[in-house]
C-alpha positions in Angstrom: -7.3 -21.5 -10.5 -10.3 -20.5 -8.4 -13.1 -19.4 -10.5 -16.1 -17.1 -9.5 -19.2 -16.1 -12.5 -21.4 -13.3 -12.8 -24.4 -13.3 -14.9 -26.7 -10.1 -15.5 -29.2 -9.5 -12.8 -26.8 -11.4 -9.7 -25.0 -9.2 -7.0 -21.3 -10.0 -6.9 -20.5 -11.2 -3.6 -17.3 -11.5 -1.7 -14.6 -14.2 -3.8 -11.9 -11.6 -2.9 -8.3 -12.6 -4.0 -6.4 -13.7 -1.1 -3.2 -11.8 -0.3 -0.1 -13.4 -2.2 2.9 -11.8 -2.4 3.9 -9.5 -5.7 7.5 -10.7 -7.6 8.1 -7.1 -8.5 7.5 -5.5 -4.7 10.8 -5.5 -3.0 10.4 -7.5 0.7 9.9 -4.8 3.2 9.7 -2.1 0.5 12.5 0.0 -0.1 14.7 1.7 2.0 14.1 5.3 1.5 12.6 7.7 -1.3 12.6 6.5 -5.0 11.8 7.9 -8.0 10.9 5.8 -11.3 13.8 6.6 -14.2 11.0 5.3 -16.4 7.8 6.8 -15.8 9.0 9.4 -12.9 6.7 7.7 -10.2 7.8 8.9 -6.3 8.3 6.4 -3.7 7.9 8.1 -0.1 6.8 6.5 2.9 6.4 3.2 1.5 4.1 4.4 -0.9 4.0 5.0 -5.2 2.2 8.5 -6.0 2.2 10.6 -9.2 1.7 13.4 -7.2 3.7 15.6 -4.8 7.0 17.7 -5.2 10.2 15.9 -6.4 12.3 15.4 -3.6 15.8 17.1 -3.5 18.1 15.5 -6.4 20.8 14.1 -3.4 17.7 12.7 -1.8 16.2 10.0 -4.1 17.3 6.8 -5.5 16.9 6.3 -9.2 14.9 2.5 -9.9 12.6 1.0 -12.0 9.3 0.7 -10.3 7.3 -2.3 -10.2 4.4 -1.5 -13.0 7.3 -0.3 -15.5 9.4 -3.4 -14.9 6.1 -5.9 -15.5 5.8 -3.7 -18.5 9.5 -4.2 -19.8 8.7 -8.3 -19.1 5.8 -8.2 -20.7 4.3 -10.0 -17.9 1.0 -9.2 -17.0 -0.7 -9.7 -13.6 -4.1 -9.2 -15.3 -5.9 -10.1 -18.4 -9.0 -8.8 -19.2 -10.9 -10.1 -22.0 -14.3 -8.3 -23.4 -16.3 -10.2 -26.2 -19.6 -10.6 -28.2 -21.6 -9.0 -31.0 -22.5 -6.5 -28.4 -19.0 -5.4 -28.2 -18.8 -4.6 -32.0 -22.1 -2.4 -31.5 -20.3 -0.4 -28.5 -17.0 -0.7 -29.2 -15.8 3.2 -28.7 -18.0 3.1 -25.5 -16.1 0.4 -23.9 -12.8 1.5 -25.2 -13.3 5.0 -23.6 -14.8 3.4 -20.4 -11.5 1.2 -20.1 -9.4 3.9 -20.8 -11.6 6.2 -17.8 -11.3 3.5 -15.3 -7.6 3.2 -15.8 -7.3 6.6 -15.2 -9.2 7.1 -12.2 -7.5 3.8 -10.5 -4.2 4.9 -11.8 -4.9 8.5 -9.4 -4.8 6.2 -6.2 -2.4 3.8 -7.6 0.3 4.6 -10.4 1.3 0.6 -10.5 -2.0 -0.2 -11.6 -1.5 0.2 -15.5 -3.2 -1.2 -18.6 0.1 -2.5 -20.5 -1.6 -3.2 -23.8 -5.1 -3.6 -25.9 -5.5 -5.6 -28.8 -8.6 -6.2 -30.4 -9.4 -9.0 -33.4 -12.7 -8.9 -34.5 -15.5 -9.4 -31.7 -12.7 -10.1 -28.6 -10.8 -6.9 -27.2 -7.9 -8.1 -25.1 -6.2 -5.9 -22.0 -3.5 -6.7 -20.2 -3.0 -4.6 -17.0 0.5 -4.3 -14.3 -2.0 -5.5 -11.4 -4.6 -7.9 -10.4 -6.9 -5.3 -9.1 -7.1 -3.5 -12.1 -8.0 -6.3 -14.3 -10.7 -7.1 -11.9 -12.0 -3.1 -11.7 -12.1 -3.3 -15.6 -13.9 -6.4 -16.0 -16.6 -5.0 -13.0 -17.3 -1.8 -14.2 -18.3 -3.2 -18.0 -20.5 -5.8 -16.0 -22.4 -2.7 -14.3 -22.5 -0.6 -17.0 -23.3 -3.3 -19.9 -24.7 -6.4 -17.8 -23.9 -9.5 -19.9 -21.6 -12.5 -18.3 -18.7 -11.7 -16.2 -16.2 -14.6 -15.2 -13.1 -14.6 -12.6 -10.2 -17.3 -12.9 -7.6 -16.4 -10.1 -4.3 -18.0 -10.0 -2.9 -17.1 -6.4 0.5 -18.5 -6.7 1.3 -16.3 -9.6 -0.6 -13.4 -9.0 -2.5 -13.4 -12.0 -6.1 -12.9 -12.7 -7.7 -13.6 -15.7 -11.3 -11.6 -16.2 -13.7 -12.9 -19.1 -16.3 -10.7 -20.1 -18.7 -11.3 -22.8 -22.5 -10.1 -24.0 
């Protein structure tokens, strides 16, 4: 796994995940428009939305979309962990800013999902449907809450693990 570490005060610099290919994404994408049976998102010109008008019923192709199947594997492509005395201290602060972030990534992207937080004690777990989002959640508590912020990719699996901690 590559690794990459942030501490409070140092910019984050480049250490982008290199393009691997996602298990869930059909090759080439599919065929026409599709429509989640699970969690109703569209898929129309090779793109997910949550947004837009349903397409006529003889039109669209009934599947289980990428985010909801990781969810029924309970495999994760993300895990964010958050940790620390300072976490107990801010704990609904962080909860709600995880829960914000989700939302607004989830507006460009409906794969990108938290699937499930657990907390026990001092070390809130998250497990998100895509890299990227584990990555957005664990950057956004660095900027807002400094503290240590650590990246272990594993590009063969697509999975990131995010550890965050003050």
């Amino acid at each position: 796994m590559a690794q990459v570490s942030h501490k409070a005060g140092v910019e984050e610099k480049g250490k982008r995940t290199v393009h691997s290919p996602d298990v869930y994404l059909p090759k080439g994408g599919l065929k026409e428009t599709a429509l989640c049976k699970k969690c109703g998102a569209l898929y129309h010109d090779k793109r997910w939305t949550m947004e837009g008008g349903k397409p006529a019923e003889g039109n669209v192709t009934k599947v289980t979309c990428p985010a909801c199947q990781r969810m029924a594997d309970n495999n994760p492509a993300g895990v964010a962990t958050f940790s620390g005395e300072y976490l107990l201290a801010h704990e609904a602060e962080i909860l709600n800013s995880i829960q914000n972030i989700e939302a607004k990534a989830r507006q460009k992207n409906p794969l990108g999902r938290i699937m499930e937080i657990r907390q026990d004690k001092n070390i809130l777990t998250v497990t998100t449907t895509e890299e990227k989002l584990a990555q957005k959640l664990g950057r956004e508590i660095f900027r807002a809450h400094k503290g240590e912020l650590h990246y272990q990719w594993s590009h063969e699996e697509s999975f990131v693990r995010v550890n965050w901690s003050r």
